[in-house]
MIMIFI-306589 format. One record per atom (N, C-alpha, C): residue in one letter; x negated, y, z negated. Coordinates in pm, whole numbers, plus 50000, padded with zeros to 5 digits. Last residue first. Example, Ala and Ser with C-alpha at 12.3 -4.5 7.8 and 13.67 -1.06 7.14 Angstrom:
BEGIN
s487154977549292/s486334989449286/s487105000349213/a486814943149220/a487704955049220/a486804967049220/
// end
This chain:
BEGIN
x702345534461805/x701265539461823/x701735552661951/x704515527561521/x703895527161644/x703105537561694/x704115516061181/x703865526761243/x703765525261399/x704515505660845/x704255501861009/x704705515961050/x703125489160542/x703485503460578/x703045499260718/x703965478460215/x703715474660361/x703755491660406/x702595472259883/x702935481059973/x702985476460123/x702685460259601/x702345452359684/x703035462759836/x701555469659262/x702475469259416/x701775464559503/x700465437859071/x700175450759151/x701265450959233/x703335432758780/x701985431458886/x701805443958989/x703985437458459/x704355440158618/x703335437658664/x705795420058215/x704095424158241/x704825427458455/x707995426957933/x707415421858078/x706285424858109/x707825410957567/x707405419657677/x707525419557854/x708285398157288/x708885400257449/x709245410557542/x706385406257132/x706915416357160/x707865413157286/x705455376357146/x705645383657023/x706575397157048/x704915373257414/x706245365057349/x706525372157217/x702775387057467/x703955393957571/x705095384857454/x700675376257313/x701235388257281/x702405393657355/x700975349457424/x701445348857305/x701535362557273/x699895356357710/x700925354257682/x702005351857518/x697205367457661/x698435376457690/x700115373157689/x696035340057545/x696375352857467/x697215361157543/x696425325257748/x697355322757663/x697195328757541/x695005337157962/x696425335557965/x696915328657840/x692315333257826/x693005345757879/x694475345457880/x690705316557790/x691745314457684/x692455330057716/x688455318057929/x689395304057999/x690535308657859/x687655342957948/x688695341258090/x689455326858062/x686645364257813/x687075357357758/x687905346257853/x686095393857809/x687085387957871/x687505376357843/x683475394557634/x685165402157599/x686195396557658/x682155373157739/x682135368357596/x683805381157574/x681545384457929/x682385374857965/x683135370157818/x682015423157935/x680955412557871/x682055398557927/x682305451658140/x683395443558030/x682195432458039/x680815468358310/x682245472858281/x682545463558152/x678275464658430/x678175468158274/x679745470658198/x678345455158655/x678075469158625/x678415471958515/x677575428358566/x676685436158614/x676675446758625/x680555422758454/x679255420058366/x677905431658461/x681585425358705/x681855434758567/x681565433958435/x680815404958852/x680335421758917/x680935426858772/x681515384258738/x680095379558765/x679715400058756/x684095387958719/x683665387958593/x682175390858674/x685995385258955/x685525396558987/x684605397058852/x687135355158957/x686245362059068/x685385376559055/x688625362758685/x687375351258715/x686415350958828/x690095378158816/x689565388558730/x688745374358720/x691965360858998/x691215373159058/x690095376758944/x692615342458813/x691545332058902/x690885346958974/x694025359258668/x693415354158588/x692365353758672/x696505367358836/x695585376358800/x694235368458744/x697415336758863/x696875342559015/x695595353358966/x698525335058643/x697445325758674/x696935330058768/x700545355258694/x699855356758589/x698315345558596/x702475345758839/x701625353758892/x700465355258775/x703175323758698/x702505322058860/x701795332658833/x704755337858460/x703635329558448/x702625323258597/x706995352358452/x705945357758555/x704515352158540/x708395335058300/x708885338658414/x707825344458475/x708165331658012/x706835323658126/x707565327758261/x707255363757995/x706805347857991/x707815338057936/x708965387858231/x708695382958117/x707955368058121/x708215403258510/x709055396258432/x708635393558355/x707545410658830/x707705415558707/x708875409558680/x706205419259158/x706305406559098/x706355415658906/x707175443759357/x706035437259296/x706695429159201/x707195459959696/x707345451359610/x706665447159526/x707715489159918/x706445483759743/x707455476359735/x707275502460219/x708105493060143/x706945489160065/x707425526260492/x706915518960417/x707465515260330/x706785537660815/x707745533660728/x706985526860626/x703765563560870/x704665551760860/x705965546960808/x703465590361119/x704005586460935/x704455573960948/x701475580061377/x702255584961279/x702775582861188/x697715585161381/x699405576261400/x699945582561344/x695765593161328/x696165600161439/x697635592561459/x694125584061084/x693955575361159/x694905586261313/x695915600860902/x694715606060961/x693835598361061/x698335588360897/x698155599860943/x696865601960971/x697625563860812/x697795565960932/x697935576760959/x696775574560543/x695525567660629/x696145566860734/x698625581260419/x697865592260449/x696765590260574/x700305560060375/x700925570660445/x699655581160498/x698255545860223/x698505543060352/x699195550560422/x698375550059957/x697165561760017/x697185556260197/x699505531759781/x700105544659777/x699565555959889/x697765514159850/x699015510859869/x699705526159901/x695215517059738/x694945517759912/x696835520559899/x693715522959524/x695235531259518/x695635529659649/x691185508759473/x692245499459419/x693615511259411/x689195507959733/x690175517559735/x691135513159639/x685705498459660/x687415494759674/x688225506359606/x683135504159537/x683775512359584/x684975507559712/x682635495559268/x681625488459351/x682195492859517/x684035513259100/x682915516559090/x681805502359209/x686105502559143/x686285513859216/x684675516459201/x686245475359078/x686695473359179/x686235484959281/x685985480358772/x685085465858847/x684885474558976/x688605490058720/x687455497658722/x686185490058784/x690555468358722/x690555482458823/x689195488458873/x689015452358541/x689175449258696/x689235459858745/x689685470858326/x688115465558377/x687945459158480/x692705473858299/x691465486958340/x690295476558408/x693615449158321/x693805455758431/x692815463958426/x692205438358007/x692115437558093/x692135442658264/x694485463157864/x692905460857833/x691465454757983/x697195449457929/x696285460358006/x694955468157973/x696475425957815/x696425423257979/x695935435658022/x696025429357542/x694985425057602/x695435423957802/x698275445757475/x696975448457463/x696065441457557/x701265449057624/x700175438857582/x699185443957604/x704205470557532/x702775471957563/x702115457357558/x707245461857614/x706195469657544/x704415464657542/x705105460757924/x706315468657827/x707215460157740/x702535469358157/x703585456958035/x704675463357936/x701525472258454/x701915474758372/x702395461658272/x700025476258801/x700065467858707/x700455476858546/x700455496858965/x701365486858945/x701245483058828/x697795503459082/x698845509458991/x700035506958916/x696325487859272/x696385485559113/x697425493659037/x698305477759536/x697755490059484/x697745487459321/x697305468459868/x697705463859732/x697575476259637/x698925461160186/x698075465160108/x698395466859971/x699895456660502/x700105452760361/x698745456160283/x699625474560809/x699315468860703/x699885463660598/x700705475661161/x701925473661037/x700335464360962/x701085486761445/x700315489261325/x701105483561216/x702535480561769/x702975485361620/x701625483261568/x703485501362068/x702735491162013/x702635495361869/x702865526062246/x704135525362147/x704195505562088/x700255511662458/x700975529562393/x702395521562354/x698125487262274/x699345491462412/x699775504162323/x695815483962066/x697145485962042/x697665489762182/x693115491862028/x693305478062071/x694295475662104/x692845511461855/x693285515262012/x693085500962084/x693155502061544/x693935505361695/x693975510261800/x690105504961536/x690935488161543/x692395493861619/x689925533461468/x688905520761598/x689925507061620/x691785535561321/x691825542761423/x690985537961537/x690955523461109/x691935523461144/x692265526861313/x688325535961005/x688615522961112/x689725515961102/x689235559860944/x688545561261108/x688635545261108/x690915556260734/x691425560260837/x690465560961008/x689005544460553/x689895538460628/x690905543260727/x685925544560517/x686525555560597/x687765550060595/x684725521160393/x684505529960302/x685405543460343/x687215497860293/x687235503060410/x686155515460381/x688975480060164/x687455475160160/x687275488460228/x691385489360197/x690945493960057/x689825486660043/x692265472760465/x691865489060416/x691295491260310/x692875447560372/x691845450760430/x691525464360408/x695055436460298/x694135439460190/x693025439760255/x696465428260625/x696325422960466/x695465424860361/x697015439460972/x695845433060841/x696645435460695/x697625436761300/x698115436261163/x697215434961028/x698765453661569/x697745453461560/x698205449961358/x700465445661864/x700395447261748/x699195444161683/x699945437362139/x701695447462121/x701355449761970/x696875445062288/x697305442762185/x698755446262199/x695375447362613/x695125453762494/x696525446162400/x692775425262757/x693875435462717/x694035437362621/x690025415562704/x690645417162809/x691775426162840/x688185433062432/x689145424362466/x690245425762641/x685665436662185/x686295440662316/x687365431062313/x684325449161861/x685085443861946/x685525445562042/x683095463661687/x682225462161821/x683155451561930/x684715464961469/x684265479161491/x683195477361651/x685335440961394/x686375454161456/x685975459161481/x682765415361426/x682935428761346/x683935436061440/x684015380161434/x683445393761490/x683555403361454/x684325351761513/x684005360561420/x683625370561481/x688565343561567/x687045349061620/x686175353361495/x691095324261661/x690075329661495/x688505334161600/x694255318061745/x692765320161781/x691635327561663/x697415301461855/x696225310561719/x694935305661810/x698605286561940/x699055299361989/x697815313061884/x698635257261889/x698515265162014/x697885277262084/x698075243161595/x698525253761670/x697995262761803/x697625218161477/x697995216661615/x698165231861680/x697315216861200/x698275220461260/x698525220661393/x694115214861193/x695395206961206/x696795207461170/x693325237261365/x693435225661391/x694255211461350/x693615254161166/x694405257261293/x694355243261366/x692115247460944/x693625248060960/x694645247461081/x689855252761086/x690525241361050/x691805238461033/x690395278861099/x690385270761214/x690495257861174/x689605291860911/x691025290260964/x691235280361022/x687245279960773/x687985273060703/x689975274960783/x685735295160938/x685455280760962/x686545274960916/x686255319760834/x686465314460994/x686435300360998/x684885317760601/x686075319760636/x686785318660750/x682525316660679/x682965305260581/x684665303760628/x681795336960838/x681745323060925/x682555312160787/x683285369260808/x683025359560730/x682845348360809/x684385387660987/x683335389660989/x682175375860923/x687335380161168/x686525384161037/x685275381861076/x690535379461314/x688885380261366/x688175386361215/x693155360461548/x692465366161404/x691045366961394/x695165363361753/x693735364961740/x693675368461617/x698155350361875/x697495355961776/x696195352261828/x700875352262085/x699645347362100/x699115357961962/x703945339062251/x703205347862188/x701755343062169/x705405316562269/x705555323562423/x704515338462390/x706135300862080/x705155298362148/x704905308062261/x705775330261807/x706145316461884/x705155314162015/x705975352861642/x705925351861786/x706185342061847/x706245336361373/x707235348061442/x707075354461589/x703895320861349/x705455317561334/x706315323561407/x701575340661365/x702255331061453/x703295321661494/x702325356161172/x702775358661290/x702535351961362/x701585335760943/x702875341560968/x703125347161062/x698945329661057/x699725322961072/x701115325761049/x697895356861002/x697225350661132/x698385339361113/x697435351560713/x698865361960773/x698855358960933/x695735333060674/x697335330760618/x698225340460685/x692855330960748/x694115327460795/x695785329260805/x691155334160580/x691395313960627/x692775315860721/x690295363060756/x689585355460649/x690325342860678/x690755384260896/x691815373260894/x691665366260748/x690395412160951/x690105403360857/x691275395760781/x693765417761176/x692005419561149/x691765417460980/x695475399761426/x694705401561276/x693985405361232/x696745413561679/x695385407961631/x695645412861538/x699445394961940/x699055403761793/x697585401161757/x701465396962154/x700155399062147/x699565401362002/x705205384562120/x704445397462138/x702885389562075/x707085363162160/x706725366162289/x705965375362309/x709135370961907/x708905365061999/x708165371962081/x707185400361633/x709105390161719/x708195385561799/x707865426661402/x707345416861465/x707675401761522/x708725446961336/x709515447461426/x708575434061505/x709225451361066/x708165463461152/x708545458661287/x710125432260958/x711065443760964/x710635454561017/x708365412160968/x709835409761056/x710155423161008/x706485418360781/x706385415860942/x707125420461019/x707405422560545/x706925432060629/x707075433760803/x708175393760487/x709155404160496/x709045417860565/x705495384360477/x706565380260594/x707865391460646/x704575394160249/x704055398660410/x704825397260526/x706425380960078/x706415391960095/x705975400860192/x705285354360162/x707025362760157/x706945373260173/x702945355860056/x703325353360193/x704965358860235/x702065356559802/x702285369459826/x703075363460001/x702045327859697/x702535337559598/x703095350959677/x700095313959890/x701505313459848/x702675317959801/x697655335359855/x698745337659953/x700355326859950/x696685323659657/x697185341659651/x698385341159734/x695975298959701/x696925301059611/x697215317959591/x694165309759912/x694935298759914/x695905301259832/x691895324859702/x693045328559853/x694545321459900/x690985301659558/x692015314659547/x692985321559620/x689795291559770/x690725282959703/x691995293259633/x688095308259839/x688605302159953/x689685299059860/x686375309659563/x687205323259656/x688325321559685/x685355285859584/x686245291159459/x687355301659511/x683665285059773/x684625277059787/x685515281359700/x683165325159829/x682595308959783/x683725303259804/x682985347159952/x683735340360009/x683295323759993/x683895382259798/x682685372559815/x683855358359890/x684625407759647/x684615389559615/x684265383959703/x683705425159769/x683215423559621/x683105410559613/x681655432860027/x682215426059959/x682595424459907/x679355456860032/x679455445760038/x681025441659994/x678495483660062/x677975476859933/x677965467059945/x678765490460405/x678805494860275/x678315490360158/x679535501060760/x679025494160650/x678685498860498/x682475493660855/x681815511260807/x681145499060705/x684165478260863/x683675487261013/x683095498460986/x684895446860771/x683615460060764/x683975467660866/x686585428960727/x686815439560848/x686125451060838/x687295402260566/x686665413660561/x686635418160688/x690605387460367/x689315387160476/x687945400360444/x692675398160194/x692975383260261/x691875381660364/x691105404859881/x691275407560028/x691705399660078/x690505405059638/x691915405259667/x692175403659815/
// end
């Protein structure tokens, strides 16, 4: 789910991993979710002419919404740990011509920098995190005094159907569960008030949006879950969570969807939580 990686507490790994398949996912995640980050941005107070670092940038995508919103008189650093993923911002960055972006690889947790930061931003990074409040707390003091923190983060809890579809929320468990037993925070959304507190910041503001509707109205997002739980099959065959032969992935969406039409049902997606804070 991650939009990167930002190890700063080494751990299991990864889950998903950063094949071309990944990359491509990402891609189409972030069409879907970019609004919504955007909306974060700008209401944490992110604007012209301010310093920002991305941490686990991965190809990019939020590394480029604030570079929108700072402009030219501003400056992004986005920095992951991933070279696939680095490789693939920068391309981007390249052709786009953009100025004002910068992609480093480098672990948060050994990072320096000439000065210090007006904002410090990441995207489904925490809930890789095995501490996330201590590397929270390393990655911001990169932050100027009264300088912003503003995550997005995801929280499986969300996901629901009503009246019920068997097979999606059949499905949600064995991802959820994929996710916690290879040890992703899948409650990071709801558990960010706590992480800047204990990170030493203060209580954040915070905002859940999530994508819910009926078929074929919430049919995007619904292809999005699919290409995630196709990323995450390889690890929930191995930890023994769900068989490919149960999941079943290429006739997935159009079993949940013929049970959501039978019961016209909605299906909700994950919250989708922001939470900003100055330092």
């Amino acid at each position: 789910m991650s939009n990167g990686t930002a190890d700063t507490d080494a751990k299991s790994g990864y889950i998903l991993g950063h094949s071309e398949r990944e990359i491509a996912r990402l891609k189409a995640q972030a069409a879907h979710i970019d609004p919504t980050t955007r909306r974060f941005l700008c209401e944490a107070g992110i604007g012209p002419g301010m310093r920002v670092l991305d941490v686990g940038s991965g190809a990019g995508h939020v590394a480029f919404l604030a570079a929108d919103l700072v402009g030219g008189s501003g400056e992004v650093i986005g920095v992951d740990l991933a070279p696939a993923a680095i490789e693939v911002a920068r391309s981007r960055t390249a052709a786009q011509s953009l100025a004002n972006v910068t992609f480093l690889q480098v672990n948060p947790a050994a990072m320096s920098f000439d000065r210090p930061f007006d904002a410090l931003i990441g995207r489904y990074v925490l809930q890789f995190q095995k501490d996330p409040a201590a590397a929270l707390r390393a990655m911001a003091a990169h932050v100027r005094p009264q300088g912003l923190i503003v995550f997005h983060e995801i929280d499986w809890a969300g996901l629901a159907s009503f009246p019920p579809v068997p097979t999606f929320d059949q499905v949600c468990q064995w991802g959820s569960a994929t996710m916690r037993r290879h040890g992703t925070e899948t409650h990071m959304g709801r558990k960010l008030h706590a992480t800047f507190v204990g990170a030493g910041l203060h209580a954040p503001t915070m905002r859940l949006e999530a994508p819910v509707g009926g078929i074929p109205a919430n049919g995007v997002w619904l292809g999005r879950f699919k290409e995630l739980i196709a990323t995450l099959l390889p690890e929930m065959e191995r930890l023994g969570v769900a068989t490919a032969a149960q999941v079943d992935i290429e006739t997935l969406i159009e079993r949940i969807s013929a049970e959501a039409a039978r019961t016209n049902s909605v299906i909700i997606g994950h919250f989708q939580v922001g939470a900003w804070a100055r330092t």
